[in-house]
Wavefront OBJ file of the C-alpha trace (Angstrom):
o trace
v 102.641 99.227 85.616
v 101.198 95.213 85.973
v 102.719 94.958 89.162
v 101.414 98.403 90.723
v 98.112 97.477 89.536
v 97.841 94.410 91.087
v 98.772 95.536 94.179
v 96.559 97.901 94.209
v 93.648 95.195 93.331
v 95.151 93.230 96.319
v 95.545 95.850 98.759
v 95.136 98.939 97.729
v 93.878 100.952 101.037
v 96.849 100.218 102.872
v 98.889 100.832 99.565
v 96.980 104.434 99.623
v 97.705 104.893 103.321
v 101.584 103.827 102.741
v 101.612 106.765 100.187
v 100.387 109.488 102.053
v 102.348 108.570 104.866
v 105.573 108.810 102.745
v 104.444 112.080 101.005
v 103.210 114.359 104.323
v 99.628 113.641 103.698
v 98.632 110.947 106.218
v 96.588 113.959 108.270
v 94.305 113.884 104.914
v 93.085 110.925 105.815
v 93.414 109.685 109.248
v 93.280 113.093 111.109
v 95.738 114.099 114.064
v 97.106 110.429 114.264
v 99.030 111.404 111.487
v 100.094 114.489 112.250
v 103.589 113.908 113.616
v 104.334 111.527 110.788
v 103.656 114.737 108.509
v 105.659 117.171 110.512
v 108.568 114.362 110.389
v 108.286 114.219 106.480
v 107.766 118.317 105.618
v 111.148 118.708 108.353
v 113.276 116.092 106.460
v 112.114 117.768 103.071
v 110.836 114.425 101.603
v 109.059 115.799 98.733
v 111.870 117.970 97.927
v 113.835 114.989 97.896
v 111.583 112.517 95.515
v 110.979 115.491 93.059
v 115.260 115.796 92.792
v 115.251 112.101 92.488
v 113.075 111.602 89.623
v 115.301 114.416 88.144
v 118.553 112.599 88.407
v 116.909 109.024 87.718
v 118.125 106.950 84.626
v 116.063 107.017 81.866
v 115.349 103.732 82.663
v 114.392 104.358 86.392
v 112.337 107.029 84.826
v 110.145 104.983 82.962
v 109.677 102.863 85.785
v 108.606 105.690 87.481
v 106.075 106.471 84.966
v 104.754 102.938 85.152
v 104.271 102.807 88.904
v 102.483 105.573 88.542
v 100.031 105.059 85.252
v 99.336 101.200 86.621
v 97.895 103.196 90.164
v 95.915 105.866 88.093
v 94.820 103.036 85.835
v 93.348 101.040 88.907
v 91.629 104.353 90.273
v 90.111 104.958 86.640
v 89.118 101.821 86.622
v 87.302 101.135 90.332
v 86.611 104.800 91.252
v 85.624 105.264 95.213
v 85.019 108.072 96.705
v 86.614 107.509 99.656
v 90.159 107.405 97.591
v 91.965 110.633 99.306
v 94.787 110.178 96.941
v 93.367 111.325 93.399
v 96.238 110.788 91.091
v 99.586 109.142 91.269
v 103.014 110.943 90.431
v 105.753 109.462 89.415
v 108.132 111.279 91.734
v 105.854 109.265 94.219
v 107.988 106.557 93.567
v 110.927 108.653 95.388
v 109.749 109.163 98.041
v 108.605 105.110 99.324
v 112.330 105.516 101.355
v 110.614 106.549 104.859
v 113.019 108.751 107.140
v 114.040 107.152 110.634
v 111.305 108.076 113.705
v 114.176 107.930 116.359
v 118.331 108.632 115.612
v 121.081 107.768 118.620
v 118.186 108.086 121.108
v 116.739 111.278 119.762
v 113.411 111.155 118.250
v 113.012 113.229 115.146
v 110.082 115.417 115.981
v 109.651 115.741 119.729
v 113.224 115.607 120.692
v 112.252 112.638 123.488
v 114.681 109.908 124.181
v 113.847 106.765 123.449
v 114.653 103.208 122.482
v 115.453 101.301 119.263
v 112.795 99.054 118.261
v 114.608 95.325 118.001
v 112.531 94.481 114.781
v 113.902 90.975 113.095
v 114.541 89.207 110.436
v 116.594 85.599 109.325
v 118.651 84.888 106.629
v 121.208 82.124 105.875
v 122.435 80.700 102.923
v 124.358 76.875 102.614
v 127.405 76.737 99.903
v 127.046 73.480 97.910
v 129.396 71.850 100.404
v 126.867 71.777 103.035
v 123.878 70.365 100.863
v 123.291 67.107 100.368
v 122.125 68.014 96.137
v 125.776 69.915 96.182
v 123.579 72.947 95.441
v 123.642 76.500 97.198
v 120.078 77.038 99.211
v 119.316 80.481 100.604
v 116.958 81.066 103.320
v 114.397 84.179 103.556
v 112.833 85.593 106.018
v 112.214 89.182 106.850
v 110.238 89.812 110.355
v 107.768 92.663 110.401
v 104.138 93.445 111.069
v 101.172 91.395 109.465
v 99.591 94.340 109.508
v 99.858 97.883 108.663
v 103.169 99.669 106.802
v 105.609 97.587 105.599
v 103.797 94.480 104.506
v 105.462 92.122 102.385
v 103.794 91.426 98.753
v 105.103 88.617 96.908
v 105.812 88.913 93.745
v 107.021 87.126 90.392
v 107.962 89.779 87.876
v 108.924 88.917 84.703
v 110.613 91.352 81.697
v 111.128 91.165 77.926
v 114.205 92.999 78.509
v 115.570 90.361 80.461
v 114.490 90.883 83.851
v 112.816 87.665 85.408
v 112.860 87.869 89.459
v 110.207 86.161 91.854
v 110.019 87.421 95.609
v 108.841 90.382 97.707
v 108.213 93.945 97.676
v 107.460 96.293 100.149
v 104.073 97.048 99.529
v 103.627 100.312 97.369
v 106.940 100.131 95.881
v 107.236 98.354 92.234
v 110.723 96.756 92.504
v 111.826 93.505 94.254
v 113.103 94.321 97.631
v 114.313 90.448 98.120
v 114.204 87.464 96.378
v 115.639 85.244 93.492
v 116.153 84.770 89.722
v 118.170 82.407 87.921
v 121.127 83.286 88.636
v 121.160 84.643 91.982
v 119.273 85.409 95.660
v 119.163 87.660 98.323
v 118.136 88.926 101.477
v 118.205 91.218 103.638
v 117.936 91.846 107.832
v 117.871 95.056 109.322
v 121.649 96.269 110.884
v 122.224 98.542 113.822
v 125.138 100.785 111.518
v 125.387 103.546 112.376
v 123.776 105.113 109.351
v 122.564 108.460 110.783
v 123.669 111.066 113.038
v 122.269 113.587 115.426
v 124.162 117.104 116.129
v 123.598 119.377 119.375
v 123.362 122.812 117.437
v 124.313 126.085 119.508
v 121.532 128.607 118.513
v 122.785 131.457 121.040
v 123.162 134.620 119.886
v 119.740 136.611 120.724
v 119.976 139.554 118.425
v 121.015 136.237 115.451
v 118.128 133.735 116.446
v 118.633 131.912 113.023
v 122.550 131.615 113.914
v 124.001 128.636 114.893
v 127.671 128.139 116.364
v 130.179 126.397 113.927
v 133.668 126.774 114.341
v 135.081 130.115 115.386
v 132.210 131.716 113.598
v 128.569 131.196 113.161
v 126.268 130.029 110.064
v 122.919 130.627 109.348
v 120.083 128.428 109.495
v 117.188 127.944 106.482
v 113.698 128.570 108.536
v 110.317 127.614 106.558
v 106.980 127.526 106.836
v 104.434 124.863 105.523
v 101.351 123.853 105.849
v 99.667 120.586 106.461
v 95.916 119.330 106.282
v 94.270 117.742 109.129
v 90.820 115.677 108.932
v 89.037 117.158 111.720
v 85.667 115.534 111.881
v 84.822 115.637 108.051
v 86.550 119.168 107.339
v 89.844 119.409 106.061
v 91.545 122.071 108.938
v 95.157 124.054 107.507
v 98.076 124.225 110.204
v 100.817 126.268 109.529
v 104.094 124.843 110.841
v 107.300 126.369 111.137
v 111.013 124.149 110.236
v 114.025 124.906 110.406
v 117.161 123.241 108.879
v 121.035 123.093 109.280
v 123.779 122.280 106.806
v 123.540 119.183 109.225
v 119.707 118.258 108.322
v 116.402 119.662 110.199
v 116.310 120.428 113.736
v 113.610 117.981 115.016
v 113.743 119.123 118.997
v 115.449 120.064 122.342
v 118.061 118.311 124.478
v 119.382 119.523 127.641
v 118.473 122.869 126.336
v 120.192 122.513 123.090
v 118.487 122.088 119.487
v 119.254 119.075 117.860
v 119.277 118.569 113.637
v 119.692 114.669 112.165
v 121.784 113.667 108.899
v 120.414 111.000 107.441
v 122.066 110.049 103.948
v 118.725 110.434 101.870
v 120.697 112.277 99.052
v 121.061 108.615 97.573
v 117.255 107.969 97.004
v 117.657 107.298 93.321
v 121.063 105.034 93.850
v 119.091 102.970 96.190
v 116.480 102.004 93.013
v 119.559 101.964 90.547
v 121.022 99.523 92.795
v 117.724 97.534 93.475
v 117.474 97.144 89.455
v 121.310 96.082 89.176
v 120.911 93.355 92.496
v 118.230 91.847 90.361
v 119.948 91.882 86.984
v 123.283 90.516 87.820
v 124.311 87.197 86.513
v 127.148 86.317 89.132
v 128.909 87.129 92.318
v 130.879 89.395 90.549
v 127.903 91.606 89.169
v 125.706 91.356 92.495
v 128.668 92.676 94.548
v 129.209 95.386 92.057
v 125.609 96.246 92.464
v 125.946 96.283 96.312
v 128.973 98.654 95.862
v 126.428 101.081 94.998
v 125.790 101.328 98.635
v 122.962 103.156 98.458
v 121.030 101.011 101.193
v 120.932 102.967 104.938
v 119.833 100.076 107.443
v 119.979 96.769 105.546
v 122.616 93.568 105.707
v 122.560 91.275 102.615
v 123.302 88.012 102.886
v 122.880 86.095 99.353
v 123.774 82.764 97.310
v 124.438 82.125 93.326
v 123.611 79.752 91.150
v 127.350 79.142 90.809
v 127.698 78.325 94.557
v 128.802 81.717 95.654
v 127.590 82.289 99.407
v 128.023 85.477 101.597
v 127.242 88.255 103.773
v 127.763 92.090 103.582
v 126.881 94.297 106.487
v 125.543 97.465 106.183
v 125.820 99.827 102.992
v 125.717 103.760 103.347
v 127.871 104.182 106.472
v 129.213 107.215 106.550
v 133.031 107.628 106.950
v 133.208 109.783 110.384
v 136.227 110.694 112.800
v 136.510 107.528 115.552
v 137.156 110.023 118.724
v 133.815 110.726 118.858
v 130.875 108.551 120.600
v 128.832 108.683 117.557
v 125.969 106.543 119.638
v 125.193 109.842 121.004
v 124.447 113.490 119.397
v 127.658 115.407 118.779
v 128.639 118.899 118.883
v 127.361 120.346 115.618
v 130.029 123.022 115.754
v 133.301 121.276 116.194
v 134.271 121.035 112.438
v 135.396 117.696 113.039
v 132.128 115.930 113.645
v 131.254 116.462 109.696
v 130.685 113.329 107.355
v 134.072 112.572 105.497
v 132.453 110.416 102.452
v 131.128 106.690 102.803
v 132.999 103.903 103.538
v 133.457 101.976 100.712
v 132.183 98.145 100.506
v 135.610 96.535 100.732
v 135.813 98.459 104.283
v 132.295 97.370 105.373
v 132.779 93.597 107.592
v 132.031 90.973 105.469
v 131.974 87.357 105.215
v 132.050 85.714 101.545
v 132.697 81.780 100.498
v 133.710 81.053 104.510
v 135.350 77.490 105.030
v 132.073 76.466 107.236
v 130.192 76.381 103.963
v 127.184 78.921 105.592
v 126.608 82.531 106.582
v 124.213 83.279 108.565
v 122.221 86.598 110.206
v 119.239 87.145 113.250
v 119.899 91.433 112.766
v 123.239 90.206 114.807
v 127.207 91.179 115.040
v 128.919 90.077 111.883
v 131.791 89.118 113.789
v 129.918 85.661 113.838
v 128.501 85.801 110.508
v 129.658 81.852 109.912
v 132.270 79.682 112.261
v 135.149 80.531 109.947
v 136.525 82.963 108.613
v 134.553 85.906 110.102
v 135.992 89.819 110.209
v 137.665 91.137 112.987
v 136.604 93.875 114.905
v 139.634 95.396 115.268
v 140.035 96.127 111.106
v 137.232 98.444 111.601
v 136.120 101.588 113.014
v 134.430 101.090 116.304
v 131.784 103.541 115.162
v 130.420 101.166 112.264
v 128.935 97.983 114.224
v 126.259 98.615 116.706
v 125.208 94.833 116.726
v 125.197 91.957 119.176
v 125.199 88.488 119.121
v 121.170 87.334 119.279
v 119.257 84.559 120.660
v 118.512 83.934 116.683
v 121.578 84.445 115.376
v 123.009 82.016 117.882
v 120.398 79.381 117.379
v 120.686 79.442 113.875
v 124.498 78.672 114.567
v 123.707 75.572 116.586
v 121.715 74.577 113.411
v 123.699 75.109 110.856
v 126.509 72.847 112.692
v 124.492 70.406 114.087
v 124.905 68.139 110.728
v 127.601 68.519 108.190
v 125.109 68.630 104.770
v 121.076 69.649 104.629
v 118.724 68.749 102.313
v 116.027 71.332 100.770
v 112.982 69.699 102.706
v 115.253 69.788 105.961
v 115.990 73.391 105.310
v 112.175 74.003 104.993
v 111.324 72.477 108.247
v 114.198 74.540 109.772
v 112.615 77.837 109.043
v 110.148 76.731 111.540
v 112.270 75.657 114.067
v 110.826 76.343 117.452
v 113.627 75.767 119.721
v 114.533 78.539 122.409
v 117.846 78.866 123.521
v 116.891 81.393 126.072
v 114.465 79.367 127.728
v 117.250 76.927 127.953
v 119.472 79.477 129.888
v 116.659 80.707 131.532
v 114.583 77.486 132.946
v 117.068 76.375 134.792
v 117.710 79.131 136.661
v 114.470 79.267 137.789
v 114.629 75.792 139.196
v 117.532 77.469 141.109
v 115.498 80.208 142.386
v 113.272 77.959 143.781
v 115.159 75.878 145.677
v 115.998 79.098 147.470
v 112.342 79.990 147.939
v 110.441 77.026 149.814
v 106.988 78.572 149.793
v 106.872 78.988 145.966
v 108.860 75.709 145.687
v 105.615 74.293 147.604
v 102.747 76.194 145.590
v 104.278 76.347 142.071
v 105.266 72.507 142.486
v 103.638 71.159 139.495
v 104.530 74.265 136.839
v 107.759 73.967 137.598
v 107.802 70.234 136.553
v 106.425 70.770 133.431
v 109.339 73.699 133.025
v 111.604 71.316 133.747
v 110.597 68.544 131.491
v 109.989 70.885 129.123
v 112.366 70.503 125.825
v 112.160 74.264 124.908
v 110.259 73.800 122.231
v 107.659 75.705 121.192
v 104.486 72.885 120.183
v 100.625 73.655 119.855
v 100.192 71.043 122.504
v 103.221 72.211 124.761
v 101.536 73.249 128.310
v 104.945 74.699 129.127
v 105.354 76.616 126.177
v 102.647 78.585 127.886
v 103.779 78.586 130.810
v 107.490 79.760 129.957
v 106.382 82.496 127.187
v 103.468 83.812 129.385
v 106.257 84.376 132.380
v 108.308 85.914 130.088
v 106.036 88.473 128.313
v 104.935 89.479 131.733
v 108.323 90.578 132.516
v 108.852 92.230 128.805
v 105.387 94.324 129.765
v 107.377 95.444 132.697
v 110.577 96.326 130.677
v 111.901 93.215 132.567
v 112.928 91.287 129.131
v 115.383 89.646 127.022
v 117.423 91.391 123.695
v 117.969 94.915 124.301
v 115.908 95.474 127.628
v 117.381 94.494 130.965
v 116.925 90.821 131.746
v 114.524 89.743 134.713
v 116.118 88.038 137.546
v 115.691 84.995 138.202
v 113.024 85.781 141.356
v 111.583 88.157 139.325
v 110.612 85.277 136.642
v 109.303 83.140 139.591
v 107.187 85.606 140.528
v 105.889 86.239 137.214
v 105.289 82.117 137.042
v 102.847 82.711 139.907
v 101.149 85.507 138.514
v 100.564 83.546 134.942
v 99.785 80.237 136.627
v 96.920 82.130 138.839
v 95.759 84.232 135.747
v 95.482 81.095 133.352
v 93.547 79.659 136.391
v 91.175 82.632 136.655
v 90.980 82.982 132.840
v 90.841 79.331 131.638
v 90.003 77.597 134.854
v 93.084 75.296 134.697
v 96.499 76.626 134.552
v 97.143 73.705 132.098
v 96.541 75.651 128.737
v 97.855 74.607 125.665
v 100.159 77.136 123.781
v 97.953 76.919 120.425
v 94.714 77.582 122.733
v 96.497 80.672 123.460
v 98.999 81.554 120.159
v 96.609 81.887 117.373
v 96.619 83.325 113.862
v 93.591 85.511 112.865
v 93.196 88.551 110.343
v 92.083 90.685 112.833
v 93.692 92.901 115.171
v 90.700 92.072 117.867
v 90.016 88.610 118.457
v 86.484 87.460 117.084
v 85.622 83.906 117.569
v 83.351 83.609 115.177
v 86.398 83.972 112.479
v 88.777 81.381 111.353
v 91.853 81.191 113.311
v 95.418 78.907 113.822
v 97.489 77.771 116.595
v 100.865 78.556 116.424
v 103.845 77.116 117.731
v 106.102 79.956 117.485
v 106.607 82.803 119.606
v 108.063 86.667 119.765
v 111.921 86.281 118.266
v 113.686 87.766 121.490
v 113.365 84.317 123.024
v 115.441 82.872 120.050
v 112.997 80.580 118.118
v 113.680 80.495 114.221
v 109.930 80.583 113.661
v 109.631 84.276 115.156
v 105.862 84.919 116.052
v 105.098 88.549 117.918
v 101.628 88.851 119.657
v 99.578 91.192 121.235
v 96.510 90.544 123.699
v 93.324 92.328 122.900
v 91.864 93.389 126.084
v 90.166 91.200 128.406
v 90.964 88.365 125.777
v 92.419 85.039 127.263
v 94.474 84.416 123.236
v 97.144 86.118 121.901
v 96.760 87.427 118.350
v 99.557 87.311 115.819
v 100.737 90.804 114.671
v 104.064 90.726 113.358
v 107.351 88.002 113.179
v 107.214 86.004 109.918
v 105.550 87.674 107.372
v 107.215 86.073 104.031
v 109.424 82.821 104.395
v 111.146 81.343 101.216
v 113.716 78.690 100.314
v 115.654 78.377 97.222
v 117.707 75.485 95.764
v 119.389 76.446 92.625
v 120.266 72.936 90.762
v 119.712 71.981 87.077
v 116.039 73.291 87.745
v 115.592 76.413 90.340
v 113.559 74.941 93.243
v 111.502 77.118 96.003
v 108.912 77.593 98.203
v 107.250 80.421 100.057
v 104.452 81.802 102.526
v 103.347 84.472 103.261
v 100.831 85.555 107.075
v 97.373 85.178 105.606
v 97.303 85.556 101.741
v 97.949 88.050 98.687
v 94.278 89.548 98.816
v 93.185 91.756 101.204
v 89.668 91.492 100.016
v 87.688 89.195 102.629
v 85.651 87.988 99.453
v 88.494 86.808 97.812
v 89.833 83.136 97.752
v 93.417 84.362 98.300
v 92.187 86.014 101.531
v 93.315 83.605 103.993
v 94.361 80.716 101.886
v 98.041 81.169 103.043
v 97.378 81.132 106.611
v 96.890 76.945 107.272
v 100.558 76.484 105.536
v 102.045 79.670 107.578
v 100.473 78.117 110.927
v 101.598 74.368 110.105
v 104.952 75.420 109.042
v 104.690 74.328 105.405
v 106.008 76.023 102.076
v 103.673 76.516 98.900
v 105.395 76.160 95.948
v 106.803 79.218 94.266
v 106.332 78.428 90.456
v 109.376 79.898 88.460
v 109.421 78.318 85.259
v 106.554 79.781 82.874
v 105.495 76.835 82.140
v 104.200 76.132 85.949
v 103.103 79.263 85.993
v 100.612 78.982 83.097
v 100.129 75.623 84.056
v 98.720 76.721 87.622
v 96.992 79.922 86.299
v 93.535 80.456 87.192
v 92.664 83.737 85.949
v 93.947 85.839 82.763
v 93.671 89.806 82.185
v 95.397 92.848 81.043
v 95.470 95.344 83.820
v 92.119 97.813 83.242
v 89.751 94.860 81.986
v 87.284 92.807 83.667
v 89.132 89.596 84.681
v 87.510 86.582 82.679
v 88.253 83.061 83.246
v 90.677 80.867 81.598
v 89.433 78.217 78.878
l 1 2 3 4 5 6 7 8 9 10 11 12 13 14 15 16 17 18 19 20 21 22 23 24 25 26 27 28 29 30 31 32 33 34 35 36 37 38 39 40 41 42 43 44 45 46 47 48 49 50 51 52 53 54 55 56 57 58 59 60 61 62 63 64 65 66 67 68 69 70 71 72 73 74 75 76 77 78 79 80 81 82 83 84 85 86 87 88 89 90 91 92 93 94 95 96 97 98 99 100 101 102 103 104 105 106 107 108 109 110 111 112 113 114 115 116 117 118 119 120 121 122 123 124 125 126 127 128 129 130 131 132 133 134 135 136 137 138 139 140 141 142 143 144 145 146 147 148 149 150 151 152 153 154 155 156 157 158 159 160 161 162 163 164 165 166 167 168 169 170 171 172 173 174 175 176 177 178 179 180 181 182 183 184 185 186 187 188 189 190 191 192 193 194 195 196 197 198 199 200 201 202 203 204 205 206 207 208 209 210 211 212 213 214 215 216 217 218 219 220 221 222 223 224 225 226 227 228 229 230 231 232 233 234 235 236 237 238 239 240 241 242 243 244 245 246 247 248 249 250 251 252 253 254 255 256 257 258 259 260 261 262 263 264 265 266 267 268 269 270 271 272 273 274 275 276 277 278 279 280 281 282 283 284 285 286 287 288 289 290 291 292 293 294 295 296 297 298 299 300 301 302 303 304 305 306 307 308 309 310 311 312 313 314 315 316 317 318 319 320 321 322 323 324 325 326 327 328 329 330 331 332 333 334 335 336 337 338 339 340 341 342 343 344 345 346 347 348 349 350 351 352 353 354 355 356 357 358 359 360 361 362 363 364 365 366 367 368 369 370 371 372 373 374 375 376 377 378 379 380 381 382 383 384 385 386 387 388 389 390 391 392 393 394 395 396 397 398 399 400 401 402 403 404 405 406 407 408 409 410 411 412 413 414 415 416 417 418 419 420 421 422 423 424 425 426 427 428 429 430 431 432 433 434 435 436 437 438 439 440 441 442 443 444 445 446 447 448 449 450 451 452 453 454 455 456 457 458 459 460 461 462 463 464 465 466 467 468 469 470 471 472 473 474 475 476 477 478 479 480 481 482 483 484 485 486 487 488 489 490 491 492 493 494 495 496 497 498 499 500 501 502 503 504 505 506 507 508 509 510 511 512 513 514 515 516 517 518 519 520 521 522 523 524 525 526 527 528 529 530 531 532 533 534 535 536 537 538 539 540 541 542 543 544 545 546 547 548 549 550 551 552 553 554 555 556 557 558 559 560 561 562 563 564 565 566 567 568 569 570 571 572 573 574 575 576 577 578 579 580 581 582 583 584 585 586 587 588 589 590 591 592 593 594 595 596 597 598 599 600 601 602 603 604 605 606 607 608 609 610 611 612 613 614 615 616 617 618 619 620 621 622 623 624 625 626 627 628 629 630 631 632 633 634 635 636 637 638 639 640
């Protein structure tokens, strides 16, 4: 109840927008932008789905169920708005925070479009005492996703009488850890390519039977529905009717090449996933926290964690389904051959893993787990080809360089690490460049000088690095073209020369000297369109496709010369467990979302400098540091 109640003090319109986008209301509120998101959540049943959850919950999940939802209806008792769509919390609510996937193997789950994956990132690695120089395990955190908007990361120290002390983040809206660390053990996670959904090419073809779908030598019938969502539609609330229609598959979200196509996603283990959640952050050793993963009740998430004891590893994946290997299961299968059907889940002992590896480190950049570490790593043949998706990223591959390049770290060395701004690509990439140019002598001639600074350049990202600009600039006018690195097709090298003289004559126009610093450009700001007036930060990182620990996405407001921050590091922690538990985090900007509030932006110096705040643990920091003191539902007052 505390926790949901300060969250909703922090942040609570984008907490209320989170929820009606996870319930089918988002139309309420924001009108036909959220339209598709509701059709996507009445198709997959979602509300269905939390309600059965809360059912089956423990009683203990139940009560926390009941507190997420009284410490919500407390804060809107307590600062009534108008504007608050949402008028009352349920606790089945709670159930329903597991969103369902926009796109699966191609297939997008309302239109029926192709499309791409979205190469979201994250970091984690964690050093066995071996590899420190205190001869204590240190884990690193660091999930990658958007400053602003869904998903944000709200950090959190919670803190039971039944025994339940964690510090950390949660997704905002939800009232459990998602990562972080207690006394006795840490985690995090990075989203995995499994395969942990399926789309099925359904064979509706029998006219005087249009609910009848092939399977087998026989048919079955579909389930068809109709519901009805509200759109905003200037300041009227407008009812559309909309018709679904389900499988024994899942619901048919679209058409392709004239077939319907229905999705299985494995959302029938929405209450295991909290269960589990609660056990991660309860266990005591390696032996309870892999118990608790065994739960595998998580669809898209790796785990990579570290004890107190100086237990290190990595598990990939979680709920992957167990599924016949003839089949290409990276594309829809034929939802009437009997032997495209779910056979189970794997269980965790047959799901790659890496755990206590000679090297002394795991590692992950949402990469293959065949190179988790340098030692000891699974082998792909042991496994169904079906399960790993992954390759082997810029990240994950700098982080390896790291992690070797001296045989023991210290905690302060590990800190500046997880700001590291090195670029392997632009290593691979510069000097081909040079190459290209020798075999061009007119750009040789006119691009003379940026190529010099390319080539002196020592691929790191700096504030004051002229090539930094130069390099990412080139780049990101190639990505805008679909000519990019990760999971789009690389440019050629001619293709980035020619991009060099396009950025060099557009910094010229914009700035009136291609020489532009890469913090004059990279800056910080909470604000999705660039104001001047406001505060803002260089930055010396950049988007994580190009490799660079300290992953920085940006966007360009229009007609702008900067680029804004918008997603890449949005909560960074490290942990040293020793005779004391030692950590630090950051988070973007800062807990508050209120623009009066001294926790507004207070964050956002460290986060651009690359420096940790310390994460107080023991209660007697925390009281120590305390500034403020109130139950949840009363003023706040000051401390004596």
């Amino acid at each position: 109840m505390g926790l949901m109640y300060a969250q909703a003090e922090d942040n609570y319109r984008q907490l209320e927008r989170d929820t009606l986008t996870v319930i089918g209301r988002l139309s309420e509120a924001v009108g036909e932008e959220g339209y598709e998101n509701d059709v996507r959540v009445r198709a997959f049943e979602c509300v269905l789905r939390a309600k059965r959850a809360l059912a089956q919950a423990s009683p203990r999940l139940k009560r926390i169920a009941q507190g997420y939802a009284d410490g919500l209806n407390l804060y809107l008792r307590t600062y009534p708005r108008p504007e608050h769509t949402v008028k009352r919390y349920e606790p089945w609510f709670f159930f329903a925070q597991l969103s369902v996937p926009d796109s699966v193997d191609g297939v997008r789950t309302v239109s029926g479009e192709t499309t791409r994956f979205v190469d979201e990132g994250s970091n984690a690695w964690a050093l066995a005492p071996s590899r420190t120089a205190s001869g204590h395990p240190i884990l690193f955190i660091n999930p990658h996703v958007s400053l602003f908007g869904s998903g944000q990361r709200y950090e959190c120290h919670l803190r039971s009488d039944e025994g339940w002390e964690i510090s950390g983040f949660c997704i905002l809206g939800n009232p459990i850890p998602h990562s972080g660390f207690t006394p006795h053990v840490g985690w995090t996670q990075t989203n995995t390519a499994a395969d942990a959904a399926d789309a099925y090419l359904e064979r509706f073809d029998d006219p005087k039977r249009p609910l009848h779908y092939r399977y087998g030598r026989g048919y079955r019938r579909a389930t068809e529905w109709t519901d009805e969502i509200g759109v905003l539609v200037g300041d009227k609330l407008e009812r559309r009717k909309v018709r679904l229609r389900k499988t024994h598959h899942g619901p048919v979200v679209g058409r392709q090449g004239g077939q319907w196509v229905s999705v299985r996603v494995p959302l029938d283990r929405t209450a295991r996933f909290w269960e589990q959640k609660l056990a991660m952050g309860r266990a005591r050793n390696r032996r309870e926290f892999e118990r608790a993963l065994a739960m595998r009740a998580m669809n898209y998430s790796n785990t990579t964690f570290a004890t107190a004891k100086g237990d290190i590893g990595f598990w990939y994946g979680s709920a992957v389904a167990r599924r016949d290997p003839r089949f290409d299961w990276s594309q829809p299968v034929d939802g009437s051959d009997p032997a495209t059907e779910w056979r189970g889940y794997h269980e965790l002992r047959e799901l790659p893993h890496v755990v206590n590896p000679r090297a002394g480190f795991v590692q992950n950049g949402n990469s293959s787990p065949w190179l988790t570490s340098t030692t000891d790593n699974p082998v792909p043949a042991a496994f169904p080809s079906y399960i790993v998706r992954d390759v082997d990223t810029a990240r994950a591959r700098n982080m390896r360089r790291i992690l070797t390049s001296q045989p023991r770290f210290r905690y302060d060395e590990v800190v500046k690490l997880a700001f590291d701004t090195y670029s392997p690509v632009a290593a691979e990439r510069i000097p081909l460049m040079l190459a290209a140019a020798e075999r061009n002598p007119g750009l040789k001639v006119r691009l003379a000088e940026p190529l010099e600074e390319l080539r002196k350049w020592d691929h790191r990202g700096a504030v004051d690095s002229v090539a930094a600009t130069l390099y990412y600039e080139t780049e990101s006018t190639m990505l805008s073209r679909g000519r990019g690195t990760g999971r789009n097709v690389a440019a050629t090298p001619e293709e980035l020369l020619g991009a060099l003289g396009e950025v060099v004559d557009g910094l010229t126009r914009k700035w009136g000297t291609w020489r532009v610093k890469w913090g004059d450009i990279n800056r910080l700001q909470r604000s999705r369109q660039y104001d001047p007036a406001q505060p803002s930060w260089a930055v010396a990182g950049a988007p994580g496709a190009f490799g660079q620990v300290f992953a920085f996405g940006t966007a360009r407001p229009a007609e702008e010369r900067v680029r804004l921050g918008t997603g890449g590091n949005s909560y960074v922690a490290v942990v040293e467990w020793g005779e004391r538990l030692r950590a630090g985090s950051v988070c973007g900007f800062g807990q508050s979302a209120d623009p009066g509030s001294p926790h507004y932006l207070d964050q956002a110096p460290l986060y651009a400098q690359g420096r940790l705040k310390p994460a107080w643990f023991y209660e007697i920091e925390v009281l120590s540091e305390t500034d403020r003191s109130y139950h949840p539902g009363t003023p706040p007052r000051v401390e004596d």
